[in-house]
C-alpha positions, 0 to 999 in steps of 0.5 A: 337465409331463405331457407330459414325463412321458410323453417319459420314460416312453416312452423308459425303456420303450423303452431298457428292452428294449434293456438286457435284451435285450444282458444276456442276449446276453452271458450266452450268449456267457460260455456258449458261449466254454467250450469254444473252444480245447478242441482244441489243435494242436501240432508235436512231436517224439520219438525212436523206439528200436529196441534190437534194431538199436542205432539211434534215429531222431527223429520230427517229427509233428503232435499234438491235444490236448483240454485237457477230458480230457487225451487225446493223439493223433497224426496218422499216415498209412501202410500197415498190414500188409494193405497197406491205406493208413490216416491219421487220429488215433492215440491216444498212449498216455495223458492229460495230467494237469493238477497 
C-alpha cells in the first residue's frame, strides 16, 4: 500500500510540471497572436480626375492597411521631379475610422 503511494505520488509530481509548463506556453501564444494580421494587403482601384483636361483615367494599385491605426498607404514607383526614380509606400491622405 505504501509502495503505491509513493507510484502516485511520484507521477502527479512529474505530470504536475508538464501541465504547468503548456498552461503558461499557451498563455504566450494568446499573447503574442495580437498583433498577427495587423498589416492588411489589398488591390484596389480609383479614378484619378484631371478637370483642367476634361478626362479621368482608372487606376489599379496595391494598398497596405494597418488595422491598429487606420493608416492607409499605396505602393507607388516612379520618377519625381529631379528625375530621380522612387518607390516605397505613400501615405493616402488619411486613416480608416472603424464605427
Amino acid at each position: 500500500m505504501k509502495r503505491m503511494t509513493i507510484v502516485i505520488l511520484l507521477a502527479v509530481l512529474m505530470i504536475a510540471p508538464v501541465l504547468i509548463a503548456e498552461k503558461g506556453l499557451a498563455a504566450g501564444e494568446v499573447q503574442g497572436s495580437s498583433s498577427v494580421g495587423r498589416f492588411q494587403l489589398f488591390q484596389g482601384t480609383f479614378t484619378i480626375v484631371d478637370s483642367k483636361n476634361s478626362r479621368s483615367e482608372k487606376q489599379v494599385e496595391m494598398f497596405l492597411l494597418d488595422t491598429s491605426t487606420g493608416r492607409v498607404q499605396r505602393y507607388a514607383i516612379g520618377v519625381d521631379k529631379d528625375g530621380k526614380l522612387f518607390e516605397g509606400w505613400l501615405d493616402v491622405g488619411g486613416t480608416v475610422k472603424s464605427k
